[in-house]
FINU-851236 format. One record per atom (N, C-alpha, C): x, y, z. Coordinates in steps of 0.1 Angstrom, whole numbers, padded with zeros to 4 digits, always signed. Layout:
<recs>
XYZ ...
</recs>
This chain:
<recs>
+0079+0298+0117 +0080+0289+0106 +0094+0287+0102 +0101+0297+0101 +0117+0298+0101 +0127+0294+0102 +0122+0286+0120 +0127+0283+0131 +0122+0267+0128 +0115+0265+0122 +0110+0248+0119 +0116+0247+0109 +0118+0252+0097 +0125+0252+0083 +0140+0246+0088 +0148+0254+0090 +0159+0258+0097 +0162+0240+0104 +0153+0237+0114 +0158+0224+0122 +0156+0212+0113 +0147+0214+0101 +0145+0202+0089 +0132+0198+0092 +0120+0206+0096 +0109+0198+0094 +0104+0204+0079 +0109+0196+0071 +0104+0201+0058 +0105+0189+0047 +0104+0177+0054 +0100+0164+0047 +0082+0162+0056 +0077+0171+0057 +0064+0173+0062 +0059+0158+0073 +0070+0154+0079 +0066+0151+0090 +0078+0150+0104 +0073+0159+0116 +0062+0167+0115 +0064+0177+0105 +0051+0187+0104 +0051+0198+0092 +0045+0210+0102 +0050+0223+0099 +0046+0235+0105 +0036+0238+0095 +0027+0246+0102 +0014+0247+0094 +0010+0264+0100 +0002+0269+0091 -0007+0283+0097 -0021+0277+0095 -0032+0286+0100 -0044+0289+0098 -0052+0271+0097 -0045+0264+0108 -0048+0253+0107 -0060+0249+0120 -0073+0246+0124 -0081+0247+0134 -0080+0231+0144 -0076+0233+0153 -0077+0222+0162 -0092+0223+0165 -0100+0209+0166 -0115+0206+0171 -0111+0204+0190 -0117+0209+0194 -0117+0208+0211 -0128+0199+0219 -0124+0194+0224 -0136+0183+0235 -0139+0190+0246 -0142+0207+0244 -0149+0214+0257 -0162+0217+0249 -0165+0216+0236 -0179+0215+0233 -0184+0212+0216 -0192+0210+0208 -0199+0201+0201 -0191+0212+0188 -0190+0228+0189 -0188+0236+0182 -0173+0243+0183 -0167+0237+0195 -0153+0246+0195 -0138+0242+0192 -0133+0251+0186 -0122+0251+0178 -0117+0260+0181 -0104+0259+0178 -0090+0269+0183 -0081+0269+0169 -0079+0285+0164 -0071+0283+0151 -0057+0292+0160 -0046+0283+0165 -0035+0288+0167 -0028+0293+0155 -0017+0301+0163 -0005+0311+0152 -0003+0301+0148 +0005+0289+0150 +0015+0280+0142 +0010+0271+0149 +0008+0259+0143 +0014+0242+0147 +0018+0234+0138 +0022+0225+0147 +0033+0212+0142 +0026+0201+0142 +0021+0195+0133 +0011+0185+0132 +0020+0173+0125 +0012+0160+0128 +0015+0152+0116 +0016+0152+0102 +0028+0151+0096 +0024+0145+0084 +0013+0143+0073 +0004+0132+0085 -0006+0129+0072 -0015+0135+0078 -0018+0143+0085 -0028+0155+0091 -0042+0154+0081 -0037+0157+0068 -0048+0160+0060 -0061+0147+0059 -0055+0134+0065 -0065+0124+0064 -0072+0125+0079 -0070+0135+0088 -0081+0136+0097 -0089+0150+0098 -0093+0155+0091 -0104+0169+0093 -0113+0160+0098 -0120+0171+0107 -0133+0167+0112 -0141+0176+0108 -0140+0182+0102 -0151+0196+0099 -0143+0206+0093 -0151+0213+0081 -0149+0225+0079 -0127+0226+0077 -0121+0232+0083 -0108+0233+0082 -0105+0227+0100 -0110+0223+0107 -0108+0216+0122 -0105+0204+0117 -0095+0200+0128 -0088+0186+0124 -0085+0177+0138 -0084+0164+0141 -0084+0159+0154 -0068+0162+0159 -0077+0164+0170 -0062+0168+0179 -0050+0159+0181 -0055+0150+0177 -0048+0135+0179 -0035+0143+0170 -0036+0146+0159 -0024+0149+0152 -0017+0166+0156 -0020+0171+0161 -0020+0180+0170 -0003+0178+0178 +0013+0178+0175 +0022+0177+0181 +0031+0188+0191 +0025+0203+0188 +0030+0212+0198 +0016+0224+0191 +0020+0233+0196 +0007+0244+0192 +0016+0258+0204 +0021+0266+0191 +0024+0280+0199 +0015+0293+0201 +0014+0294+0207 +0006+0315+0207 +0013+0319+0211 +0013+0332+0202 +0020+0347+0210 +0007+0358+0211 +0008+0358+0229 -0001+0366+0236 -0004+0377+0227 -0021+0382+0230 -0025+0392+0220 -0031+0400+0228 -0042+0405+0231 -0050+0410+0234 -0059+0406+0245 -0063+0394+0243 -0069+0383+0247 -0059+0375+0262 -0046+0380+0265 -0037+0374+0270 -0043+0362+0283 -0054+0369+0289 -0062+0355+0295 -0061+0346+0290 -0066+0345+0283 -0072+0333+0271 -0059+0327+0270 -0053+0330+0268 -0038+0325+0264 -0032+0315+0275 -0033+0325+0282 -0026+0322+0296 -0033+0312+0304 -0050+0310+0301 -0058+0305+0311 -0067+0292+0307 -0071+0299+0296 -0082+0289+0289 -0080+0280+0281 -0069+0289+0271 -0062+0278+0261 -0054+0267+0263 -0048+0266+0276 -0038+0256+0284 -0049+0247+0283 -0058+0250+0295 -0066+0238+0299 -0072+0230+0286 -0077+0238+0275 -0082+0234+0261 -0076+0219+0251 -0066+0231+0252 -0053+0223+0249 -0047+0211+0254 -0046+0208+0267 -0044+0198+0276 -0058+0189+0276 -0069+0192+0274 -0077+0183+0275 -0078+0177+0261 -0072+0183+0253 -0074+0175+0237 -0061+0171+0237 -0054+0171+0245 -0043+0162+0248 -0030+0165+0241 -0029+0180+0234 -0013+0184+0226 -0005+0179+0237 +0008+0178+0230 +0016+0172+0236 +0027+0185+0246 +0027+0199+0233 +0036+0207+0237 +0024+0219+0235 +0022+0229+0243 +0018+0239+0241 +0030+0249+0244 +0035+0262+0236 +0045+0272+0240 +0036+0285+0238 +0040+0290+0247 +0032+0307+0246 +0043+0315+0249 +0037+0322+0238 +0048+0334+0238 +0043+0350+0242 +0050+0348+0255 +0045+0361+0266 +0046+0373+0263 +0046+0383+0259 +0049+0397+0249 +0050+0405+0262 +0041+0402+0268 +0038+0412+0282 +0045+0409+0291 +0050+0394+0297 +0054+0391+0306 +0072+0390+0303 +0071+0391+0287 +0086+0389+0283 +0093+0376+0286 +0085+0368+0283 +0091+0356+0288 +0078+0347+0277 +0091+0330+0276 +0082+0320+0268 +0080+0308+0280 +0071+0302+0279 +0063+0296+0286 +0057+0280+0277 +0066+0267+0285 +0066+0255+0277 +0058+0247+0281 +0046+0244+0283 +0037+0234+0288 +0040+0224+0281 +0040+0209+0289 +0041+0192+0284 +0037+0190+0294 +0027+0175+0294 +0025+0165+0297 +0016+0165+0300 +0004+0166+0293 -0010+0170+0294 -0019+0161+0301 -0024+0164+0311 -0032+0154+0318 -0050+0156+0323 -0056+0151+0323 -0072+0153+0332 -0074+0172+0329 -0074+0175+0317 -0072+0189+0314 -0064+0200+0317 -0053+0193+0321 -0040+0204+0324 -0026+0200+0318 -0016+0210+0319 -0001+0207+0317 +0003+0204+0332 +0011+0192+0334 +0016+0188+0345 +0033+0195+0343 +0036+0198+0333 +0049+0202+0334 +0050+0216+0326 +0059+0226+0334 +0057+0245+0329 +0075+0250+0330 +0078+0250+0321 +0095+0257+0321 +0087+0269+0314 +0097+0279+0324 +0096+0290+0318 +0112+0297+0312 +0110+0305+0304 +0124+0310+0295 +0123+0321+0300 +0134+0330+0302 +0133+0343+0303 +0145+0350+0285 +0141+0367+0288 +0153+0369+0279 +0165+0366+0273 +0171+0366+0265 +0189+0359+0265 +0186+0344+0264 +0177+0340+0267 +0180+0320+0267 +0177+0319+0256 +0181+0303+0250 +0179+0298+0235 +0176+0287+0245 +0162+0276+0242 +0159+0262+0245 +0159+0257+0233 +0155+0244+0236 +0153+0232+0231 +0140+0226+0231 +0128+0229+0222 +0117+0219+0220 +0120+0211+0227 +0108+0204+0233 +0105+0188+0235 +0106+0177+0223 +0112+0167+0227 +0115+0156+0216 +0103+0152+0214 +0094+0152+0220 +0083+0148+0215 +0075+0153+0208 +0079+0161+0198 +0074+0171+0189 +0078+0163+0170 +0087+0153+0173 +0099+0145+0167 +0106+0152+0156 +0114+0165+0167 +0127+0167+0156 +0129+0177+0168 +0143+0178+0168 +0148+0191+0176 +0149+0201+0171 +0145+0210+0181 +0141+0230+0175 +0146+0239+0186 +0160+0246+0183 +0164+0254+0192 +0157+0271+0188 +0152+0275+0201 +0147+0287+0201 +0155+0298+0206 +0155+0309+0205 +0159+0323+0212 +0148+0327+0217 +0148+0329+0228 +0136+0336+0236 +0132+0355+0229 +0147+0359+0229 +0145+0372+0220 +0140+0370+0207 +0143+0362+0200 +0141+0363+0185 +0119+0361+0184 +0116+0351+0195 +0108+0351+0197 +0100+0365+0202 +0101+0370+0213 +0094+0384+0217 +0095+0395+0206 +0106+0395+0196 +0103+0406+0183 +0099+0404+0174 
</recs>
């Protein structure tokens, strides 16, 4: 959230959000409540249920690996890419490394940069605002 403050998304578009549930098109009942995302602006005019909201406004979506690291690593990509986020970032704890999925296609990321330690990237612009990261600041 820090790390979005910091680059200026704080005219709430886009807006960093917690505890916010993406609706999924792998079934009638499933949703995904990611660590952070970066949604539209006017986000609040699309819920579809309950605290789930259309993915349509859905602009990047981070996890940092838990327990679950499969899921992370396996399930959630394809989830994610079929509701079409734009940027998916996972943040590897175990592998020590961040991990940038874009270009979401027929249920996958067609494009995967991976970060190792010591690097600082750059968000995808299509997120609409630039966000430099530290890979470290990330894994602690």
């Amino acid at each position: 959230m820090v790390a979005c403050f910091r680059a200026g998304m704080v005219d709430r578009d886009p807006w960093p959000v917690q505890r916010l549930a993406i609706w999924l098109p792998t079934g009638p009942d499933d949703f995904a409540m990611p660590d952070l995302s970066v949604v539209d602006g006017e986000f609040h005019d699309r819920m579809v249920t309950y605290n789930c909201y259309d993915p349509a406004v859905f602009r990047l979506v981070p996890e940092v690996t838990s327990a679950a690291l499969c899921s992370d690593l396996t399930r959630k990509p394809a989830a994610y890419a079929m509701a079409g986020v734009p940027v998916y970032v996972i943040v590897d704890r175990a592998g020590r490394r961040v991990v940038v999925l874009t270009e979401p296609e027929d249920g996958e990321y067609r494009k995967e940069v991976v970060h190792g330690p010591g690097r600082v990237f750059t968000l995808p612009e299509s997120i609409g605002v630039s966000v430099a990261l530290g890979v470290d600041d990330l894994l602690s």
